[in-house]
N, CA and C of each residue as an Amber inpcrd file, in Angstrom:
protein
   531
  -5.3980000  15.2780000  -5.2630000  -6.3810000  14.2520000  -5.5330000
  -6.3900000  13.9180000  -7.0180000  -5.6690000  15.0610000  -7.2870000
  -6.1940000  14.7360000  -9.4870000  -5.1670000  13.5320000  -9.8850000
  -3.7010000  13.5670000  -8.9650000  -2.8500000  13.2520000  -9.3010000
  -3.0070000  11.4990000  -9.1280000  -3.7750000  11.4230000  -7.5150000
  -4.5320000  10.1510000  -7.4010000  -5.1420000   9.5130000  -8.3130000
  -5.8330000   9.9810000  -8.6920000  -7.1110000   9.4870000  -9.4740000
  -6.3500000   9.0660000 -10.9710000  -5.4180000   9.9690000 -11.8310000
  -4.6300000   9.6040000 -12.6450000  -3.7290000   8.5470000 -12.2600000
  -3.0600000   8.5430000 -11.2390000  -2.4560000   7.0290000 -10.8980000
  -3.2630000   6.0640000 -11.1080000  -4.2650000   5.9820000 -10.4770000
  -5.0670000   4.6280000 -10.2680000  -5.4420000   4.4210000 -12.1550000
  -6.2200000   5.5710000 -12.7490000  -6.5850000   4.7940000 -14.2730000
  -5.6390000   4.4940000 -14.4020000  -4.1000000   4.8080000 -14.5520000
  -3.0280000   4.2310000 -15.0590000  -2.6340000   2.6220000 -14.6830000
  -2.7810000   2.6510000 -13.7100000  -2.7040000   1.2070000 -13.2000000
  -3.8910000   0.0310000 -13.5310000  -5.2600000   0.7330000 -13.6170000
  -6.6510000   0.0540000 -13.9680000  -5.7010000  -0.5550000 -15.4330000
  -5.3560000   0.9950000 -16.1490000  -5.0560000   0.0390000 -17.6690000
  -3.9330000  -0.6200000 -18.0480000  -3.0110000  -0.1710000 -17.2820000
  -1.8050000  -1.2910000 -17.4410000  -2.1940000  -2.8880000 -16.4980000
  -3.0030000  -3.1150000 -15.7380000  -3.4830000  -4.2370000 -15.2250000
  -4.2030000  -4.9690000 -16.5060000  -4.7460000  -4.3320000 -16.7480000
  -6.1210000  -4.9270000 -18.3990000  -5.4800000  -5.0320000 -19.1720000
  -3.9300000  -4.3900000 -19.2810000  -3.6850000  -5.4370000 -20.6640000
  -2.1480000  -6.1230000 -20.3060000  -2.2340000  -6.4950000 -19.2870000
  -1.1140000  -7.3920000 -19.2380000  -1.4770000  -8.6700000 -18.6170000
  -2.4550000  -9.4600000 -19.5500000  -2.8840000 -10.8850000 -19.8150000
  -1.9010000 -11.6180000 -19.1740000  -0.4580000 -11.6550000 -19.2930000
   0.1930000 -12.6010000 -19.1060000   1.4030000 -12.6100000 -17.6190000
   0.5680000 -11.5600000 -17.0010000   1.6140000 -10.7920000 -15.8610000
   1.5850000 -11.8780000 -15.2080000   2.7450000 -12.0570000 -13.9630000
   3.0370000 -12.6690000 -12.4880000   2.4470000 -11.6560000 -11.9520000
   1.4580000 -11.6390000 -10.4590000   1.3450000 -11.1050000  -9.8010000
   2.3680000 -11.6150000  -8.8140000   2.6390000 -10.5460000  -7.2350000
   3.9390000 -11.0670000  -6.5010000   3.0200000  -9.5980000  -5.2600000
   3.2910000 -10.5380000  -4.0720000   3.1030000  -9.8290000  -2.7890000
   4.7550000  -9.4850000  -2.7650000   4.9850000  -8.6090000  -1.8290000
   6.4500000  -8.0620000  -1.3110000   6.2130000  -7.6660000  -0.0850000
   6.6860000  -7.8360000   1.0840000   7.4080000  -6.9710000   2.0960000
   8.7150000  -6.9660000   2.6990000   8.8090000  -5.5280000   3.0160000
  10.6510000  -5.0800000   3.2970000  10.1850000  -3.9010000   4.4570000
  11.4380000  -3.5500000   4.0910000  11.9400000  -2.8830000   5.3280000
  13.5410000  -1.9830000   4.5600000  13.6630000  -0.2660000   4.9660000
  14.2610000   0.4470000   4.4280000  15.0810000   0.8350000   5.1720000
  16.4540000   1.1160000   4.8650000  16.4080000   2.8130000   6.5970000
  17.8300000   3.1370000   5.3890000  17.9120000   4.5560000   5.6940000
  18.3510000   5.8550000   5.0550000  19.0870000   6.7470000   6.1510000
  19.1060000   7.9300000   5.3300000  19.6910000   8.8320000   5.7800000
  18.6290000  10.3270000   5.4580000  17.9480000  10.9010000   6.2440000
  16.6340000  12.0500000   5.4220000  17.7910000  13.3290000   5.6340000
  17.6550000  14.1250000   4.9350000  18.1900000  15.6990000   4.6780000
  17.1420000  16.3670000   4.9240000  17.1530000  17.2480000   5.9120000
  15.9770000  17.8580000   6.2490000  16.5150000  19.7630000   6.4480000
  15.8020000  20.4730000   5.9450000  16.0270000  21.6230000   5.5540000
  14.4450000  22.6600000   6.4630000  14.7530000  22.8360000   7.8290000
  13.1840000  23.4110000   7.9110000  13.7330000  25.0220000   8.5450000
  12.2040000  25.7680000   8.5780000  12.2500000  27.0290000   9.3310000
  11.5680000  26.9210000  10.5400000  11.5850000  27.1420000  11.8140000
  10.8100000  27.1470000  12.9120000  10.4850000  28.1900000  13.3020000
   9.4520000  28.9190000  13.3390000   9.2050000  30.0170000  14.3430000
  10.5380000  31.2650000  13.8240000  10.9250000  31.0840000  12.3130000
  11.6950000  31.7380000  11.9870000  13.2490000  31.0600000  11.9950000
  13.5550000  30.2230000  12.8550000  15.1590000  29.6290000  13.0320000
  15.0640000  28.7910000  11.7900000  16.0920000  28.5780000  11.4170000
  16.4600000  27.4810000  10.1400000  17.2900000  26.3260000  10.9330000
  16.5310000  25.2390000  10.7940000  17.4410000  23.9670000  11.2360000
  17.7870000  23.0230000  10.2760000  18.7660000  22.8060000  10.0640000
  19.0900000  21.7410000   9.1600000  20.1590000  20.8680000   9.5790000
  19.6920000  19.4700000   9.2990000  20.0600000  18.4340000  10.0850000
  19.8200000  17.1860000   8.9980000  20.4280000  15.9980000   9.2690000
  20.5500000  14.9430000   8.8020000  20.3030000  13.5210000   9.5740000
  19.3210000  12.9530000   9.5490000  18.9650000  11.7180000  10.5650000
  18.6210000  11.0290000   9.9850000  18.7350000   9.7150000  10.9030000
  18.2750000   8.1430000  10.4730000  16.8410000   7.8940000  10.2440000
  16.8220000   7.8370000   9.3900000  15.0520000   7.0430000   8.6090000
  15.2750000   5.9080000   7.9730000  13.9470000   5.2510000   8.4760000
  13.7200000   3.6730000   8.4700000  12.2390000   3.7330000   7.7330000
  11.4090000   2.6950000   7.0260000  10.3750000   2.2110000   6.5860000
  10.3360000   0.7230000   6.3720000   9.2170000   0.6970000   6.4360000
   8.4140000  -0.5990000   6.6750000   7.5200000  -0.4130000   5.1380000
   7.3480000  -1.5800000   4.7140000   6.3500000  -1.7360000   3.2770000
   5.9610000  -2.8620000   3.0300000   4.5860000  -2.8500000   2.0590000
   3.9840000  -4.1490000   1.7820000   3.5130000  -3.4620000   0.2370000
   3.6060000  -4.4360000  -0.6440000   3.1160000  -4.2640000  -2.0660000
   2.5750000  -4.9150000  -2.6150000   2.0270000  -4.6920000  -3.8150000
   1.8210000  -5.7720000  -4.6920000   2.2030000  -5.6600000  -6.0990000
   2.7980000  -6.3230000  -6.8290000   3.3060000  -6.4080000  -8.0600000
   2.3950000  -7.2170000  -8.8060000   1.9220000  -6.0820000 -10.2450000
   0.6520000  -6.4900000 -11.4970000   1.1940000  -7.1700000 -12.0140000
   2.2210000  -6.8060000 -12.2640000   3.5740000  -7.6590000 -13.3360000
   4.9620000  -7.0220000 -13.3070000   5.7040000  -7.2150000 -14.0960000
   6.6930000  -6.6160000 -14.1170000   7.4220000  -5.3130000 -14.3810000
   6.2250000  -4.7650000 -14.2720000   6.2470000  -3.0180000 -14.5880000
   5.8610000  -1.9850000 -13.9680000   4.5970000  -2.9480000 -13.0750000
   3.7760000  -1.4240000 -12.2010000   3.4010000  -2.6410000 -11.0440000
   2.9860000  -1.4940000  -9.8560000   3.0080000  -2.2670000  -8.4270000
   2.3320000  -0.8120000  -7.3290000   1.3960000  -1.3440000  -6.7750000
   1.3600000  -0.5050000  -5.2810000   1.7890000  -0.4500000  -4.6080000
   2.4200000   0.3650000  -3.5900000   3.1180000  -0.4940000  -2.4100000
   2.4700000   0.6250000  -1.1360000   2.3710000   0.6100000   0.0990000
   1.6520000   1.0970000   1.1380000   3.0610000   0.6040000   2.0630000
   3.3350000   2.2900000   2.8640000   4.2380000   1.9400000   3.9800000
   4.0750000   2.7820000   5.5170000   5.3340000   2.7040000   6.2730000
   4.7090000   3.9040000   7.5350000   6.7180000   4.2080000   7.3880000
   6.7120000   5.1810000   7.2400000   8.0380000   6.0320000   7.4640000
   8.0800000   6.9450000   8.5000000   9.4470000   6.6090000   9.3090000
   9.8830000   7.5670000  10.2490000  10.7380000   8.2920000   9.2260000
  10.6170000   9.5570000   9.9690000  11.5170000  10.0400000   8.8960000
  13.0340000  10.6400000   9.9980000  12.9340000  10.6510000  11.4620000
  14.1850000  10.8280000  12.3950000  13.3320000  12.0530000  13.0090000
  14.6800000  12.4350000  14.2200000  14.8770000  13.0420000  14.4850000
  15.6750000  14.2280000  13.9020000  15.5070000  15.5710000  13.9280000
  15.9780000  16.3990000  13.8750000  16.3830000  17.4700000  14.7790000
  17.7800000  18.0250000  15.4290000  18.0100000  19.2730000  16.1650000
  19.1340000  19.8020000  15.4500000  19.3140000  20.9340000  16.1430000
  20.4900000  21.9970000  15.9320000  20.2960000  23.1410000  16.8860000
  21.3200000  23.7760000  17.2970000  21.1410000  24.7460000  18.4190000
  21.2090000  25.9130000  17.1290000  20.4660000  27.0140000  17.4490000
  20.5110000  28.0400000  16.3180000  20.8060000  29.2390000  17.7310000
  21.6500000  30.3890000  17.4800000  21.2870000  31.6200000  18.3880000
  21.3410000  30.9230000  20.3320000  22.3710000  29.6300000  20.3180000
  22.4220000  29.2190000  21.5800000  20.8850000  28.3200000  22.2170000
  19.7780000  28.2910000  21.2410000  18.7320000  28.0770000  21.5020000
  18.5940000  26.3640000  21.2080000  18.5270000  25.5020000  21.5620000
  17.9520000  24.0310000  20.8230000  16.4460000  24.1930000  20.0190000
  16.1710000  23.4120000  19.0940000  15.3230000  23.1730000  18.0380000
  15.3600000  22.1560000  17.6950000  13.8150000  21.5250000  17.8980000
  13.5920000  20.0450000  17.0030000  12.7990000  19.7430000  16.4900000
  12.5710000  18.5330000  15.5950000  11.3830000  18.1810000  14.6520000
  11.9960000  17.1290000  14.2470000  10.3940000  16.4190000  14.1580000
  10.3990000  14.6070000  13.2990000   9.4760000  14.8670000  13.2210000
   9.1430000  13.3100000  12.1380000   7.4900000  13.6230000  11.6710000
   7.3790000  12.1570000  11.5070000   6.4870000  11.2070000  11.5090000
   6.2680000   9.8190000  10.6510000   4.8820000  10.1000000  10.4950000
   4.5810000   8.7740000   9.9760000   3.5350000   8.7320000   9.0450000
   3.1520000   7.2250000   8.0620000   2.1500000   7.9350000   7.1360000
   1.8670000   6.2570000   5.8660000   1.9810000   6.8150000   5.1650000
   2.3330000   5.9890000   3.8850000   2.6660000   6.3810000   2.3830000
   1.9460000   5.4080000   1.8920000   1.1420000   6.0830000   0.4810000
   0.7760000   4.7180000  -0.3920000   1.3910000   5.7490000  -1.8330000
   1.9190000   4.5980000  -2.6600000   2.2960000   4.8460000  -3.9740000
   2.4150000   3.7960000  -4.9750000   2.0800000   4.6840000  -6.2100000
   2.6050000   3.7810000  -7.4220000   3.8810000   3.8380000  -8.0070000
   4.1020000   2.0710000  -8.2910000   5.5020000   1.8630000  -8.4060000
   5.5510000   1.2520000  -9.8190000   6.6860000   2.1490000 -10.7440000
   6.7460000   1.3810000 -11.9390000   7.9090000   0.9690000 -11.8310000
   8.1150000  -0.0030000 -12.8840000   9.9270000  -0.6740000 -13.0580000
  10.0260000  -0.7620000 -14.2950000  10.9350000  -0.7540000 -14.6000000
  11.8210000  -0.8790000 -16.3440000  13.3750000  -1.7750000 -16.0910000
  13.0240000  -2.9420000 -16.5130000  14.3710000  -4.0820000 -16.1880000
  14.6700000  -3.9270000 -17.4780000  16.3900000  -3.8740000 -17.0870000
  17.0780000  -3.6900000 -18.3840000  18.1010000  -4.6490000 -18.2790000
  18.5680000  -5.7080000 -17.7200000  19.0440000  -7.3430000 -17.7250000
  18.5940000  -7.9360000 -16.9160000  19.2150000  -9.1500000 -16.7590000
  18.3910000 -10.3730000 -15.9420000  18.2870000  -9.7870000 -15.0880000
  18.9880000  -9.4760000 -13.9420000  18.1900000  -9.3150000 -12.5340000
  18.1330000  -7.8420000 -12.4730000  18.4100000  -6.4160000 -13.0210000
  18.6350000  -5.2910000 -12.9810000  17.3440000  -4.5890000 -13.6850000
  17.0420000  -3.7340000 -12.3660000  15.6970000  -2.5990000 -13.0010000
  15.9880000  -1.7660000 -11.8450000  15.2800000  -0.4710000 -13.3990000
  15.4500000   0.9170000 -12.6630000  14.0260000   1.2590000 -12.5520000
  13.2440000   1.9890000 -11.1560000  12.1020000   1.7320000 -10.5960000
  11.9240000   3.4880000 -10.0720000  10.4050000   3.6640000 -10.6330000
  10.4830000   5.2190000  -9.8760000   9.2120000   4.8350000  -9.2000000
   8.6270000   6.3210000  -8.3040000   7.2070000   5.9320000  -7.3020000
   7.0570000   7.0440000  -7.2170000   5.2980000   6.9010000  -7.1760000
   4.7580000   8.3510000  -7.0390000   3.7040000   8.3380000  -6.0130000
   3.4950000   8.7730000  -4.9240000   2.3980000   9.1760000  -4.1710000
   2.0620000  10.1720000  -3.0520000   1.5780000   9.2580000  -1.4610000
   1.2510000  10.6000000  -1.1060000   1.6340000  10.2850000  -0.0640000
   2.1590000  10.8180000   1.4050000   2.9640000  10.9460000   2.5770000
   1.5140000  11.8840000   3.4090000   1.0290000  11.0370000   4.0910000
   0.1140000  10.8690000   5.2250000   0.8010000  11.1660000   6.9860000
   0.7530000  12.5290000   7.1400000   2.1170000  12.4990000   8.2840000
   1.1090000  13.3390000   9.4360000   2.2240000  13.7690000  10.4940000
   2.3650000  13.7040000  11.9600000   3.5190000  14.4910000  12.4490000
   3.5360000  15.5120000  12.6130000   4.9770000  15.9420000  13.3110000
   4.8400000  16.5770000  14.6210000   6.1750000  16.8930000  14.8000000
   6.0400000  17.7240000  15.9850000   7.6510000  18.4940000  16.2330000
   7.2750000  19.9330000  16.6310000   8.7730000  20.8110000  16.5180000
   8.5010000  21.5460000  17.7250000   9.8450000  21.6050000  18.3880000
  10.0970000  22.1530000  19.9370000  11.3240000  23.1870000  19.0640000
  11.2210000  24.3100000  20.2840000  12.0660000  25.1890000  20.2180000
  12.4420000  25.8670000  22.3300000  13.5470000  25.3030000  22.6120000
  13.6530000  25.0450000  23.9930000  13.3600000  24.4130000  24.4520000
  12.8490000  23.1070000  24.2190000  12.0690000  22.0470000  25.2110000
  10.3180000  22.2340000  24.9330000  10.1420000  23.3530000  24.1650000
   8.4940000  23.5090000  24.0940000   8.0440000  23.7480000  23.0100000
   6.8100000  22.5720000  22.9610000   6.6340000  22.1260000  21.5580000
   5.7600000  23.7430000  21.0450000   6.1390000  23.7750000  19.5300000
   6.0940000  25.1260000  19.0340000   4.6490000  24.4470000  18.3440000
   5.2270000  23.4910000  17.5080000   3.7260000  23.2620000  16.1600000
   3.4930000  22.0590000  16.6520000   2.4920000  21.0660000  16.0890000
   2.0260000  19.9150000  15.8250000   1.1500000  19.8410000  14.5230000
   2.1690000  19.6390000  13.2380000   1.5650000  20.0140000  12.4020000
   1.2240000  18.3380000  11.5910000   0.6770000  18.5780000  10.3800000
   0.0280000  17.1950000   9.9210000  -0.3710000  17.5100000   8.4310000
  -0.2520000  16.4420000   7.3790000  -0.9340000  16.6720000   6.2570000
  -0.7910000  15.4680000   5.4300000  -1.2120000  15.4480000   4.1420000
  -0.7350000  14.5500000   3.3980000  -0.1640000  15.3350000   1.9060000
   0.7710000  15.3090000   2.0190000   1.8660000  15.6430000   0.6640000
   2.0500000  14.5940000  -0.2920000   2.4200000  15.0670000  -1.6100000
   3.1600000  14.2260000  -2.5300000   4.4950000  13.6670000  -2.4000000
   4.7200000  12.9780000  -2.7290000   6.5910000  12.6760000  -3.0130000
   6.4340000  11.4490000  -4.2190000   7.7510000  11.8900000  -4.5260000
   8.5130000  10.6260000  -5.4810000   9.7320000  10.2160000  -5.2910000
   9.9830000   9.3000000  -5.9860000  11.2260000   8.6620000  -5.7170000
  11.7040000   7.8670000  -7.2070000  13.1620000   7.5200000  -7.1820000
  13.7120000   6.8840000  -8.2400000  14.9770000   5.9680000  -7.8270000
  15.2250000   4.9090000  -8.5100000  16.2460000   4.4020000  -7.6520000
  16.3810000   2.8210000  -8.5450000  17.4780000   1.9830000  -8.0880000
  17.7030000   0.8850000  -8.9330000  17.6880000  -0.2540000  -7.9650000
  16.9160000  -1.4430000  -8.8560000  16.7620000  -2.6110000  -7.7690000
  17.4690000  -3.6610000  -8.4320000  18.2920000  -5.2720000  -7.1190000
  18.6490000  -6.2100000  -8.2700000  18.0290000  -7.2400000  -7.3150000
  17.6490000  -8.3090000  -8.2470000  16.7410000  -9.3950000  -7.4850000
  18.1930000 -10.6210000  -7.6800000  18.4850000 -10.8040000  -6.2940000
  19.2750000 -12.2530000  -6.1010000  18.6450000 -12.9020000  -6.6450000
  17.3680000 -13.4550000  -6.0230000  16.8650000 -14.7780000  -6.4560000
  14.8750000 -13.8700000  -6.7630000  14.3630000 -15.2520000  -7.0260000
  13.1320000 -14.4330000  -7.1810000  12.2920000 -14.4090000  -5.9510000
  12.7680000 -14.3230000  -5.2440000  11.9420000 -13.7190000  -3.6060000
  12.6640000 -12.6950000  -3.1990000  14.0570000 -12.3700000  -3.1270000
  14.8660000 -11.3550000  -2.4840000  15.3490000 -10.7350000  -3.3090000
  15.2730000  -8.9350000  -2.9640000  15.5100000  -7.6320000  -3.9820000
  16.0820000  -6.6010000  -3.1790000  17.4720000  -6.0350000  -3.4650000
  18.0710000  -5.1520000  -2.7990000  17.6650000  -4.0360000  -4.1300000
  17.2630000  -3.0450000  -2.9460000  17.0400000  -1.6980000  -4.0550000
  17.8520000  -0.4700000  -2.9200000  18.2290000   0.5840000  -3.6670000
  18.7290000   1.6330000  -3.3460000  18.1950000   2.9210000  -4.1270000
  17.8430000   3.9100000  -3.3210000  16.9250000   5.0010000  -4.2280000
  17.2860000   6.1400000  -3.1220000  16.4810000   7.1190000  -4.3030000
  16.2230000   8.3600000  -3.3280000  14.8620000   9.2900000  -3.5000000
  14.4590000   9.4240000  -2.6350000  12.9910000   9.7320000  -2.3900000
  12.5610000  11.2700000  -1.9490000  11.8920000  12.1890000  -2.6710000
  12.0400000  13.5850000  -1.9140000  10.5030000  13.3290000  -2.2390000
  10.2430000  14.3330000  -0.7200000   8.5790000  14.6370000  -0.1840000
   8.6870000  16.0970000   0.1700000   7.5480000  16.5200000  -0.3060000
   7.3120000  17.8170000  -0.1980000   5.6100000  17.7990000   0.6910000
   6.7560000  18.5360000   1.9420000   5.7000000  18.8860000   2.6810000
   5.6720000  19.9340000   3.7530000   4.7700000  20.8770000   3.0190000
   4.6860000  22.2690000   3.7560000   5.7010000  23.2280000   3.3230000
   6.7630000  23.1460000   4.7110000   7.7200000  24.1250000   5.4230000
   9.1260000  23.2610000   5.0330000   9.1710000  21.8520000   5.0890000
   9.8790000  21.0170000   4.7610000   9.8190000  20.1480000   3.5900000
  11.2740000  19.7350000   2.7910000  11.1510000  19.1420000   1.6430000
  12.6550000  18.0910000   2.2550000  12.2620000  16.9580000   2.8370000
  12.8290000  16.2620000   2.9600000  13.9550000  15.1600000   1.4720000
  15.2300000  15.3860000   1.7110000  15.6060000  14.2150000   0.8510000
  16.0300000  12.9660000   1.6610000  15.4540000  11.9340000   0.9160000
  16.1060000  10.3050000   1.7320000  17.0690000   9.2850000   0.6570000
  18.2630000   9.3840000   0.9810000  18.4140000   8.1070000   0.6430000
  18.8510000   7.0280000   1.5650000  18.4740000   5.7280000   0.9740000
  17.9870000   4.7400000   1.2270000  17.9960000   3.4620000   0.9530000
  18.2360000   2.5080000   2.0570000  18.5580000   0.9880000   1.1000000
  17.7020000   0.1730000   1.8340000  16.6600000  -0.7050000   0.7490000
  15.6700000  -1.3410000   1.0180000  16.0570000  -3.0350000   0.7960000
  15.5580000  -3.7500000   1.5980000  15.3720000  -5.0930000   1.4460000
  13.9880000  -5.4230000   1.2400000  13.4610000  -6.2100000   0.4170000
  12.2150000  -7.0800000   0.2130000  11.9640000  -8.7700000  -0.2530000
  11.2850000  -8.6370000   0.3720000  10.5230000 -10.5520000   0.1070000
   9.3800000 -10.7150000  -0.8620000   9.7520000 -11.1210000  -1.9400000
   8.4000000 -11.6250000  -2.4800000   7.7630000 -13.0710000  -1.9810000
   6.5680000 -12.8870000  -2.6870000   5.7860000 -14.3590000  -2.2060000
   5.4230000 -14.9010000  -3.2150000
C-alpha cells in the first residue's frame, strides 16, 4: 500500500507541473510468452505458456500514464514423478507508466504496480489450492509510435506472487485517441 500511495503523489506532481502536456486515452491488447517457475504440494513445475492482456490508459503527457488491465497469464503443466500438475492464474493490473523518448518516434517505458489475481493448481486432475492475492510487479521495455494513434511496444514484465514469480515477455499493440 506504501508503494501505492507513493505512486499516486508522484503522478499528482508530475500532472501539476506539466502545464503544457497532451493528454491521450490508449487501448491495446498484448500476448507473450510467461516463464513460470512454481512448487505444488512440494512438486516443482516449470513450464512456459501463452499470455495475452487487454489494457486501457491514460497518458498526462509524455512521460507518465496509468494504465489498468486483466492478464491471463496461461496455462501451466508438467508431469513430475509420472504424476500431471497444473496452474494458471488471471486477473487485473493497475500501474504507473513512465516513458523517456529518446528520438522521434522511440521511447524506453518502465511500469510499476499491482496484479489483482485468481488461480487455481491441480495435481492429478484435483484441484490442490485456489489461491488469490494482489502482488507487485514491474516491467521495462521499448515502444515506437508509427503514427500518433498506433504504438508497437515490446517489454518484459516480472510479478511476484507468493509461490510464483512469473516472467513475461511480450508484444503489445495500442490505439491512442
Amino acid at each position: 500500500m506504501k508503494y501505492l500511495q507513493s505512486t499516486i503523489a508522484v503522478l499528482a506532481l508530475t500532472v501539476a507541473c506539466s502545464a503544457s502536456a497532451t493528454a491521450e486515452i490508449y487501448v491495446g491488447g498484448a500476448l507473450g510468452q510467461a516463464r513460470i517457475d512454481e512448487r505444488i504440494d512440494g512438486l516443482r513445475i516449470a513450464d512456459n505458456s501463452t499470455s495475452w492482456r487487454v489494457f486501457a490508459g491514460y497518458e498526462f503527457n509524455d512521460y507518465i500514464g496509468l494504465e489498468a488491465g486483466y492478464l491471463d497469464l496461461g496455462n501451466i503443466s508438467d508431469t513430475v514423478l509420472g504424476v500431471p500438475v497444473r496452474a494458471d492464474a488471471d486477473g487485473w493490473t493497475l500501474s504507473a507508466v513512465g516513458r523517456i523518448p529518446f528520438a522521434d518516434r522511440w521511447a524506453v517505458q518502465a511500469k510499476a504496480g499491482f496484479f489483482f489475481w485468481d488461480g487455481q493448481s491441480s495435481v492429478n486432475g484435483v484441484v490442490e489450492r485456489d489461491p488469490g492475492d494482489q502482488n507487485p510487479f514491474v516491467g521495462i521495455g521499448i515502444a515506437y509510435r508509427f503514427n500518433e494513434n498506433v504504438q508497437l511496444d515490446v517489454g518484459v514484465d516480472y510479478y511476484d506472487m507468493d509461490d510464483v514469480q512469473p516472467l513475461i515477455g511480450a508484444m503489445a499493440l495500442s490505439f491512442r485517441f
